[in-house]
C-alpha positions as protocol buffer text, in pm:
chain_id: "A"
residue {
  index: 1
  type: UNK
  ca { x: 0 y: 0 z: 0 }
}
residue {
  index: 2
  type: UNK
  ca { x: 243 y: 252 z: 111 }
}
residue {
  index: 3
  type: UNK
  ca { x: 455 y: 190 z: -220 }
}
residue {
  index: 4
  type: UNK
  ca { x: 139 y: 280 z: -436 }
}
residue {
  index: 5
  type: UNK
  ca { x: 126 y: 609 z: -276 }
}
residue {
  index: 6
  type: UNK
  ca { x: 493 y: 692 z: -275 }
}
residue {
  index: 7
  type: UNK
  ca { x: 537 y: 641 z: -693 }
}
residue {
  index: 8
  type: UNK
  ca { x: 519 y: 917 z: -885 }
}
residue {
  index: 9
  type: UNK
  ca { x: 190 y: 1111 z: -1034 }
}
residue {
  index: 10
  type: UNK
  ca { x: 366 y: 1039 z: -1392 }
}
residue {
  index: 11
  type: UNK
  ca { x: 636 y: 1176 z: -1563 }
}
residue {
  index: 12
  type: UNK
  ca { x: 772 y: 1489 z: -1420 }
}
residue {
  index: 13
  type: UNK
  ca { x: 946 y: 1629 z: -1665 }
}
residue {
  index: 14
  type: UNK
  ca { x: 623 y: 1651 z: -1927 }
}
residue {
  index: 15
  type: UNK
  ca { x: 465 y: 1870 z: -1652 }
}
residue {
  index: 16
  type: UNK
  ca { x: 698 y: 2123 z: -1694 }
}
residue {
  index: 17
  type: UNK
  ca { x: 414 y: 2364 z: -1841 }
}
residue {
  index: 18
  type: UNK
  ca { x: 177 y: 2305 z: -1612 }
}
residue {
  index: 19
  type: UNK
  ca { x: 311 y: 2643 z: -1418 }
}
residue {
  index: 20
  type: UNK
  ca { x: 296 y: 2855 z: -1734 }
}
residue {
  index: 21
  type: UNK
  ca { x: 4 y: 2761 z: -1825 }
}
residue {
  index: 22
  type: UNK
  ca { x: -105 y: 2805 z: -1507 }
}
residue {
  index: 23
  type: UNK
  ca { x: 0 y: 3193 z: -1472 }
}
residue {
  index: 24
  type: UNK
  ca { x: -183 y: 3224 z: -1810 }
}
residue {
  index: 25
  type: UNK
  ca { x: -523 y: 3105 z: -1698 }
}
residue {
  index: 26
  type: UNK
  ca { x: -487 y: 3312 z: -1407 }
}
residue {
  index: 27
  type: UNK
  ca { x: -434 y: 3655 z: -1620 }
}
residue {
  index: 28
  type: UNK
  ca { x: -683 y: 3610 z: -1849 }
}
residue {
  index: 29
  type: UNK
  ca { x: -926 y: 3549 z: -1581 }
}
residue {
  index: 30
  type: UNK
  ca { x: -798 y: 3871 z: -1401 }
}
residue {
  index: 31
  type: UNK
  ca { x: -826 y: 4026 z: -1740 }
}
residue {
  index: 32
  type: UNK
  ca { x: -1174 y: 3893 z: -1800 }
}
residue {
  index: 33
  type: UNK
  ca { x: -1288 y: 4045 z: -1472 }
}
residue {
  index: 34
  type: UNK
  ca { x: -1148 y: 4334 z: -1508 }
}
residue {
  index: 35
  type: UNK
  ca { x: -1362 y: 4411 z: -1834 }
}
residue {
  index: 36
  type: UNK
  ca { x: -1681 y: 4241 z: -1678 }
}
residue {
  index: 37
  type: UNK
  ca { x: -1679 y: 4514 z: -1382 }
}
residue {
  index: 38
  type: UNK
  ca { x: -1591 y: 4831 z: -1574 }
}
residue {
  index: 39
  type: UNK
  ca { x: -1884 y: 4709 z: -1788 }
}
residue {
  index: 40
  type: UNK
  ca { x: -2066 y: 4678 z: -1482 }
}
residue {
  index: 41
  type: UNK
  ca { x: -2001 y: 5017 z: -1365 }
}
residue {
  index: 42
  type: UNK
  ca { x: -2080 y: 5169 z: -1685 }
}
residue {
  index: 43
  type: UNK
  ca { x: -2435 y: 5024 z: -1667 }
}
residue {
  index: 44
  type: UNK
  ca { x: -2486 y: 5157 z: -1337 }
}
residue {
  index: 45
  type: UNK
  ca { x: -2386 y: 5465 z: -1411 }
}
residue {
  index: 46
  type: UNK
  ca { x: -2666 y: 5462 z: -1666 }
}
residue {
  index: 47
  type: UNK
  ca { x: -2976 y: 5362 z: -1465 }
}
residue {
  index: 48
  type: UNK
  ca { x: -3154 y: 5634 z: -1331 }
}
residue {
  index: 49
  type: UNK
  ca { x: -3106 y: 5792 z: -939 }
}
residue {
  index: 50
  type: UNK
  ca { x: -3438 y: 5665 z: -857 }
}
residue {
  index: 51
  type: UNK
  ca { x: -3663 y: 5431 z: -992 }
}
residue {
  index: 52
  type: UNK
  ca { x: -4111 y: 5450 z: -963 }
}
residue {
  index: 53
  type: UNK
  ca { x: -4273 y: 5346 z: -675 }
}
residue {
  index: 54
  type: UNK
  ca { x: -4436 y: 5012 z: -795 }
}
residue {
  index: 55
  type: UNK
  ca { x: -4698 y: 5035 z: -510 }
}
residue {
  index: 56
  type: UNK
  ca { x: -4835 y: 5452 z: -654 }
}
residue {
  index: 57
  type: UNK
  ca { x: -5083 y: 5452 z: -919 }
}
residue {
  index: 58
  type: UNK
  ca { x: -4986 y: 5569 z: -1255 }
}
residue {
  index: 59
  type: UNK
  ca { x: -5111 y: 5965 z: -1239 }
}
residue {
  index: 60
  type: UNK
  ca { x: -5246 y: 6076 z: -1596 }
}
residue {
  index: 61
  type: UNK
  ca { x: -5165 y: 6411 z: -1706 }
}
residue {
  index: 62
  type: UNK
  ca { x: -5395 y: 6728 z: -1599 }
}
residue {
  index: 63
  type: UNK
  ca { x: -5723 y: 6750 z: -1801 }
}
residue {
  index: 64
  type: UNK
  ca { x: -5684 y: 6368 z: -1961 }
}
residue {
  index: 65
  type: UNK
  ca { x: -5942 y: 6126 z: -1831 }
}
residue {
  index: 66
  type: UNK
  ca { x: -5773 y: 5797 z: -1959 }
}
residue {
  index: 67
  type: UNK
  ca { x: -5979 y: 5771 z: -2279 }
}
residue {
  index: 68
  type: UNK
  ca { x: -5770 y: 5770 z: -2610 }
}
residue {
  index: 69
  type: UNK
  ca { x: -6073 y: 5661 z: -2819 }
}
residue {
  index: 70
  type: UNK
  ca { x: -6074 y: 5908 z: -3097 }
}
């Protein structure tokens, strides 16, 4: 049992990208989030400062009664 555990996960030497590639996957996710929040941001900064009440009645303009029938 105890010699099962103590080999080797494979050859060694063919991991030697494993770190590089790594460090890559690791960038381009920092890279990808970067982009994701300043697109974020951007689409805040678009939405208005306040939003309707959803619980207040729709008020019609002065003088219209609601009828559009022509």
């Amino acid at each position: 049992m105890t010699t099962v555990l103590a080999t080797g996960f494979g050859d060694e030497r063919s991991g030697g990208l494993a770190g590089p590639m790594g460090l890559l996957i690791i960038l381009l996710l920092a890279v990808a989030t970067i982009f994701l929040i300043r697109n974020m941001n951007a689409r805040l900064r678009r939405l208005p400062d306040r939003f309707p009440d959803p619980d207040r009645p729709e008020t019609t303009a002065e003088g219209d009664d609601g009828d559009h029938r022509e």
